[in-house]
MIDOSE-1310 file (N, C-alpha, C; in nm, 2 decimals, decimal comma, always signed):
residues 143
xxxx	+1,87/-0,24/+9,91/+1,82/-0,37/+9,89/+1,81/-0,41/+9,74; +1,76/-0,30/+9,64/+1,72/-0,35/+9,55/+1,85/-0,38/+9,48; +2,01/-0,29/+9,48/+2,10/-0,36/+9,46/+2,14/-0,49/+9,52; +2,11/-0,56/+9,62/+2,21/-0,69/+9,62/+2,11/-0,74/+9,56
xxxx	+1,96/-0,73/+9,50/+1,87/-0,81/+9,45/+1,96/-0,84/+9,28; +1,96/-0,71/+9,22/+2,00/-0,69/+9,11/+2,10/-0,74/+9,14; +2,25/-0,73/+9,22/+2,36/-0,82/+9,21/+2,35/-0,99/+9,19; +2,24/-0,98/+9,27/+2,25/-1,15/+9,26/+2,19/-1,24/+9,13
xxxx	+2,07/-1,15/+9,09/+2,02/-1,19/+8,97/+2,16/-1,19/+8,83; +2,22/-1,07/+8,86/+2,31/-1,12/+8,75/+2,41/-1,25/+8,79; +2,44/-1,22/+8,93/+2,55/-1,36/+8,95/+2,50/-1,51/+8,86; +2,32/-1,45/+8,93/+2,29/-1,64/+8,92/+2,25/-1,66/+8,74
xxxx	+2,21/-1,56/+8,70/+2,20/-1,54/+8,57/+2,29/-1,58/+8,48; +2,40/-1,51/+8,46/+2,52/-1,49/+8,42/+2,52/-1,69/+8,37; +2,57/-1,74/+8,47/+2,61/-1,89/+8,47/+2,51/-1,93/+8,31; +2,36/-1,91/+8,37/+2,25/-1,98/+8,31/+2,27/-1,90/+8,13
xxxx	+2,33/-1,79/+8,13/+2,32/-1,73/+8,01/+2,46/-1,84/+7,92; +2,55/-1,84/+7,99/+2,66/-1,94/+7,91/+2,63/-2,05/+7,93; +2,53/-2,17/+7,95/+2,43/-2,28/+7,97/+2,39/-2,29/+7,83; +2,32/-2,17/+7,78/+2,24/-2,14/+7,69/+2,28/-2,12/+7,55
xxxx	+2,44/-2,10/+7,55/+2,45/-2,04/+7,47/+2,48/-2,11/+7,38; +2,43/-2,09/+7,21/+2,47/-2,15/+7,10/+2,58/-2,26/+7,08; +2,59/-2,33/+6,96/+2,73/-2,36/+6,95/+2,75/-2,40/+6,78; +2,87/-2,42/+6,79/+2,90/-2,45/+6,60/+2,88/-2,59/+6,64
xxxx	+2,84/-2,71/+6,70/+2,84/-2,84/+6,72/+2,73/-2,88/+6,59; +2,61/-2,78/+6,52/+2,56/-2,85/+6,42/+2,62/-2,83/+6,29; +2,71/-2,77/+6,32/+2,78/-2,71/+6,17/+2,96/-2,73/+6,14; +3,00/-2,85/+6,27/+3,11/-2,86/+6,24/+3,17/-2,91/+6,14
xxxx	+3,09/-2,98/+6,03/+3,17/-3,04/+5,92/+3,16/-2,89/+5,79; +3,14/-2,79/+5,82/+3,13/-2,68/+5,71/+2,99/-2,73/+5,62; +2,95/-2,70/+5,55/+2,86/-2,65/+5,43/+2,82/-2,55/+5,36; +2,71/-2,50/+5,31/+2,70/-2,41/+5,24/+2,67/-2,27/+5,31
xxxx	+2,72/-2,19/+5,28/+2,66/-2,04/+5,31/+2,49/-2,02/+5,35; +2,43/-2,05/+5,28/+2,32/-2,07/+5,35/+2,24/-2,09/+5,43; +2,31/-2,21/+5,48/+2,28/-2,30/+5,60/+2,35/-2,18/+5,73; +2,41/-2,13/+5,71/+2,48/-2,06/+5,84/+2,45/-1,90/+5,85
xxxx	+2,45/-1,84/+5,75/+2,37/-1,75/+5,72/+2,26/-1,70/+5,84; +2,15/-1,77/+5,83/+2,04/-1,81/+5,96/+2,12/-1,77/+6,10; +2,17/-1,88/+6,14/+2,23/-1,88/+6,24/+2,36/-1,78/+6,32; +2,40/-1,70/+6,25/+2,51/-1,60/+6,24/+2,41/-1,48/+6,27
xxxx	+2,33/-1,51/+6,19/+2,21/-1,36/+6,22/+2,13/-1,39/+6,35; +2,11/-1,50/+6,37/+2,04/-1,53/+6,51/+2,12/-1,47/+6,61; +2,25/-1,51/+6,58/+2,37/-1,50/+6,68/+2,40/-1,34/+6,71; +2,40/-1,27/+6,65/+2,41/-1,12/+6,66/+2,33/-1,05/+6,67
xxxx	+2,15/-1,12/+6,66/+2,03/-1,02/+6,64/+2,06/-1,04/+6,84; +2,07/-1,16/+6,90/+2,07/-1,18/+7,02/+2,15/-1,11/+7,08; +2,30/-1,12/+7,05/+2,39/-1,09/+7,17/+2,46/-1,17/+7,21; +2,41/-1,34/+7,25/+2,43/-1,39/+7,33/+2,51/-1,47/+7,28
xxxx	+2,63/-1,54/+7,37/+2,74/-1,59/+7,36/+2,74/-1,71/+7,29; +2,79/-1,74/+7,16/+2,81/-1,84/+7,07/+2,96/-1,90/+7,09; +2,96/-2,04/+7,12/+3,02/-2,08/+7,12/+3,13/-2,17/+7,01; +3,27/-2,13/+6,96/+3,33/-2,25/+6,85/+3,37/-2,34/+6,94
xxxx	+3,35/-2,48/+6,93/+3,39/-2,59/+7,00/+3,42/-2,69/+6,92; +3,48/-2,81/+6,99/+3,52/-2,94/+6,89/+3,59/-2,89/+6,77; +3,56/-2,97/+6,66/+3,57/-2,97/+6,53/+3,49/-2,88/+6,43; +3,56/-2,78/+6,41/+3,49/-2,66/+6,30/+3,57/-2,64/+6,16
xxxx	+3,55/-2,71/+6,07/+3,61/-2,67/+5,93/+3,51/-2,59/+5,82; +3,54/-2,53/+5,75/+3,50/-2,47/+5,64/+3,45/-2,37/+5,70; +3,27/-2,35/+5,63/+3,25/-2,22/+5,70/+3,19/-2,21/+5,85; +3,21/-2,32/+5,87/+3,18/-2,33/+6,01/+3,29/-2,23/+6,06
xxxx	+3,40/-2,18/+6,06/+3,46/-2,05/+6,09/+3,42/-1,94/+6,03; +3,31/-1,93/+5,98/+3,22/-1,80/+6,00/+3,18/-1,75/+6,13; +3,17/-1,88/+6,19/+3,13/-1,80/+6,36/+3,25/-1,73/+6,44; +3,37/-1,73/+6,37/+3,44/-1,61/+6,46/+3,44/-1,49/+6,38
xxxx	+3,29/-1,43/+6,35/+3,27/-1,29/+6,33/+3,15/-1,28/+6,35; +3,12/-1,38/+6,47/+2,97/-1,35/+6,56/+3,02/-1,22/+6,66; +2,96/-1,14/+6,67/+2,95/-1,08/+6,75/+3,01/-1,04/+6,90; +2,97/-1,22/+6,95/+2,98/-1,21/+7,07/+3,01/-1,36/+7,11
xxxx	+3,15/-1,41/+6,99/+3,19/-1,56/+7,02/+3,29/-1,54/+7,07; +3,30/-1,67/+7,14/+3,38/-1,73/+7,21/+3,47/-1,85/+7,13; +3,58/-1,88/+7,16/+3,64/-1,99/+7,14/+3,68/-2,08/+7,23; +3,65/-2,24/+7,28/+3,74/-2,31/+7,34/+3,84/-2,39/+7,32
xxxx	+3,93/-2,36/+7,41/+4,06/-2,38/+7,41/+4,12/-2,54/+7,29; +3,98/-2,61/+7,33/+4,01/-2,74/+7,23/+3,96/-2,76/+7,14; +3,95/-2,67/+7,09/+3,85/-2,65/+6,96/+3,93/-2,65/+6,83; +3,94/-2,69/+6,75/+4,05/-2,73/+6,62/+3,99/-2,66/+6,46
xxxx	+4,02/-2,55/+6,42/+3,94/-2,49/+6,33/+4,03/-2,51/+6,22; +3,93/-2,56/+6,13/+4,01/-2,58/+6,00/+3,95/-2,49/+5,87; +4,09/-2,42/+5,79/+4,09/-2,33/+5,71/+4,09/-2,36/+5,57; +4,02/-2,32/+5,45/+4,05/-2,35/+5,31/+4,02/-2,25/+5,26
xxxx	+4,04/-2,23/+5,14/+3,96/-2,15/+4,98/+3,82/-2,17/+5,01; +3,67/-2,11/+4,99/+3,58/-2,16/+4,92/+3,59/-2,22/+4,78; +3,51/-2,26/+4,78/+3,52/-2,36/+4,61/+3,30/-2,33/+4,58; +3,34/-2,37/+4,40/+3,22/-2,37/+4,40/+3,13/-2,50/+4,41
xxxx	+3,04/-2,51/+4,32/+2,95/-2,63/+4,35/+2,95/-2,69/+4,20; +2,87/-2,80/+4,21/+2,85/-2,90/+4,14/+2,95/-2,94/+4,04; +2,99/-2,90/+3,94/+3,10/-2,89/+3,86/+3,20/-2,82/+3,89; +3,22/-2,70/+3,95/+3,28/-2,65/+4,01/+3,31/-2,67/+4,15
xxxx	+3,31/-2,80/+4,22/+3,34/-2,81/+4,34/+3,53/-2,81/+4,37; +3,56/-2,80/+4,28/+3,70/-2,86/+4,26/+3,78/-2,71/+4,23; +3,71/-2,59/+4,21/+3,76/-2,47/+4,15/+3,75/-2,36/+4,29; +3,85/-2,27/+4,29/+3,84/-2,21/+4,42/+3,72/-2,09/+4,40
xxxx	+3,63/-2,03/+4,47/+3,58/-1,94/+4,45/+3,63/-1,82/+4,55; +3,63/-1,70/+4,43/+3,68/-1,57/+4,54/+3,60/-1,52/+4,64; +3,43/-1,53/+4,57/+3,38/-1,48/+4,65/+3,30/-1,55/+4,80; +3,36/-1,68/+4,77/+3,33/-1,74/+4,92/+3,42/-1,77/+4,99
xxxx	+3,57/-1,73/+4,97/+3,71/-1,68/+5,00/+3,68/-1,56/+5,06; +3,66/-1,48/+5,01/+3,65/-1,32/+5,06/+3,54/-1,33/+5,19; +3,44/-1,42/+5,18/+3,33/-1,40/+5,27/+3,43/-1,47/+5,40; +3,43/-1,56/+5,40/+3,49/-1,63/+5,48/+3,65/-1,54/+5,55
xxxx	+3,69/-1,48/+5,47/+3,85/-1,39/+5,55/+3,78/-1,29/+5,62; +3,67/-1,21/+5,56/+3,57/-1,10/+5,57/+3,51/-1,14/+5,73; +3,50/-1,24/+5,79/+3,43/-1,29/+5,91/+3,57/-1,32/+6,03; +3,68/-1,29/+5,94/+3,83/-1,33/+6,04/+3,87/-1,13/+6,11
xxxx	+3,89/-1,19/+6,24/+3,97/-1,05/+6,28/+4,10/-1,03/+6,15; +4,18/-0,88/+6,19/+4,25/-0,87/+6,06/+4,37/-0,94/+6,08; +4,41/-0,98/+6,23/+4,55/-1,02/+6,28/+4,51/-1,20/+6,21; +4,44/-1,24/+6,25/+4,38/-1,39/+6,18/+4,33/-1,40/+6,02
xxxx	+4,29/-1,29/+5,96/+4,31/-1,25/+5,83/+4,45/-1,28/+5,77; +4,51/-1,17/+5,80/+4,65/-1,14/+5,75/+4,73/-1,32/+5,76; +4,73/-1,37/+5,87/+4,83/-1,50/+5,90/+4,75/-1,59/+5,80; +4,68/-1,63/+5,78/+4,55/-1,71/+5,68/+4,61/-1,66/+5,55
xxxx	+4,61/-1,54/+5,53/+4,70/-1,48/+5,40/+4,82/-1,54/+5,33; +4,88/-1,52/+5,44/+5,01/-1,50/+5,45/+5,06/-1,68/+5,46; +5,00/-1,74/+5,51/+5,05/-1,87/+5,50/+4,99/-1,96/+5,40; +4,93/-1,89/+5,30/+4,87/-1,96/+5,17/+4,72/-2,06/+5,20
xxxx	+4,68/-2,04/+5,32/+4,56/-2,13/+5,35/+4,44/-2,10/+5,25; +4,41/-1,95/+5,21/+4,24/-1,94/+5,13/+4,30/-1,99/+5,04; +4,44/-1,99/+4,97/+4,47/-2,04/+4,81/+4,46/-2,17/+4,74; +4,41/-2,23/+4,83/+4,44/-2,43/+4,86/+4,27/-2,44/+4,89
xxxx	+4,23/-2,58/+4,91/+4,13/-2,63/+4,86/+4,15/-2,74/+5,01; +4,25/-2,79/+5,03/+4,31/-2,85/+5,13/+4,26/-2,73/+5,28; +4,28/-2,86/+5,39/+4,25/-2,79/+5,51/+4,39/-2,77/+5,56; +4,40/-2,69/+5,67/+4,48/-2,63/+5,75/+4,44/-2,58/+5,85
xxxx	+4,47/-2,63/+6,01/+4,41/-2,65/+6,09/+4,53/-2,54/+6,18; +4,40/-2,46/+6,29/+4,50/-2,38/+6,40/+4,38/-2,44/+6,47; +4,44/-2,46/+6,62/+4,38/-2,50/+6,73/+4,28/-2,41/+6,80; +4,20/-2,47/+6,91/+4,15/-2,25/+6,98/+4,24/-2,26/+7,04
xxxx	+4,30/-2,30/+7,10/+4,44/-2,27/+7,21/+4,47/-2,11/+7,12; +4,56/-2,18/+7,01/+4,63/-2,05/+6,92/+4,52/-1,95/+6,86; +4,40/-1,98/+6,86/+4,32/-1,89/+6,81/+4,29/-1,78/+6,91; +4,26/-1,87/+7,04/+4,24/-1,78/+7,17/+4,36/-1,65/+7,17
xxxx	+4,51/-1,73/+7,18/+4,66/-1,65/+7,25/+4,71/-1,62/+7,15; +4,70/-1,63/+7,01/+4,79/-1,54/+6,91/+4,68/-1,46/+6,81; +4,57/-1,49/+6,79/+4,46/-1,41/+6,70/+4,35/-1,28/+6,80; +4,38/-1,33/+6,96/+4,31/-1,25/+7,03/+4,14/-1,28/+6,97
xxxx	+4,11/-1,38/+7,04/+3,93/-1,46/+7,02/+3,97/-1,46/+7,16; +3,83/-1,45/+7,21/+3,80/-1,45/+7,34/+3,77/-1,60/+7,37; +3,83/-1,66/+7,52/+3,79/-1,82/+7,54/+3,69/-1,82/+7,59; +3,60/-1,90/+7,58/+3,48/-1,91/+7,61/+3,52/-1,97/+7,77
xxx	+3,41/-1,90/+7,86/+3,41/-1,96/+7,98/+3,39/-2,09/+8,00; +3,40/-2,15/+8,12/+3,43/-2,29/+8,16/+3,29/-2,29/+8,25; +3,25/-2,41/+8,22/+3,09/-2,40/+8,21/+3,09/-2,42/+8,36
């Protein structure tokens, strides 16, 4: 008995946990390290399934080195260089380059490399479709 109890608590659970779960929707236009920082640590001190959806540029693709993210399929992630600030907004920085590759699996690393995207300042967009089927990111279930 106490397994179908436990079975069913996870069935009905389960749903309610991907209900719940996070999402990049306050951070889709990118900003500072800082700001995301927080939330990345939230995301992995939990476990719980973070979502990339919509529109995710800059470091808002830090969240595909959550732990336990997901990607949906129509989710449009856009790639650049870090750069720095104030005067230096316009200059690439390495070390917010490196942070940012440093949060990419190596197979989404490597292509990111290799097709000149951290070296540019400019966006460059892969879809989650292709992030899901050629970088191997998990799709987020269908709510």
């Amino acid at each position: 008995m106490r397994r179908v109890f436990a079975f069913a608590f996870v069935m009905l659970a389960a749903p309610l946990a991907a209900a719940r779960a996070d999402t990049s929707d306050r951070f889709s236009k990118g900003g500072w390290y800082e700001n995301f920082a927080p939330a990345i640590a939230r995301a992995n001190a939990s476990g719980e399934l973070f979502r990339i959806r919509g529109h995710c540029q800059s470091n808002c693709t830090l969240f595909l080195g959550v732990r336990n993210v997901c990607v949906e399929r129509g989710a449009r992630l856009l790639f650049h260089a870090g750069h720095g600030r104030g005067v230096n907004r316009n200059t690439i920085n390495q070390g917010s380059t490196q942070r940012m590759l440093d949060a990419y699996n190596p197979k989404l690393r490597q292509y990111v490399l290799a097709k000149g995207y951290m070296d540019k300042l400019e966006f460059s967009a892969i879809s989650g479709a292709r992030i899901i089927d050629e970088f191997g990111y998990k799709e987020c279930p269908k709510r």
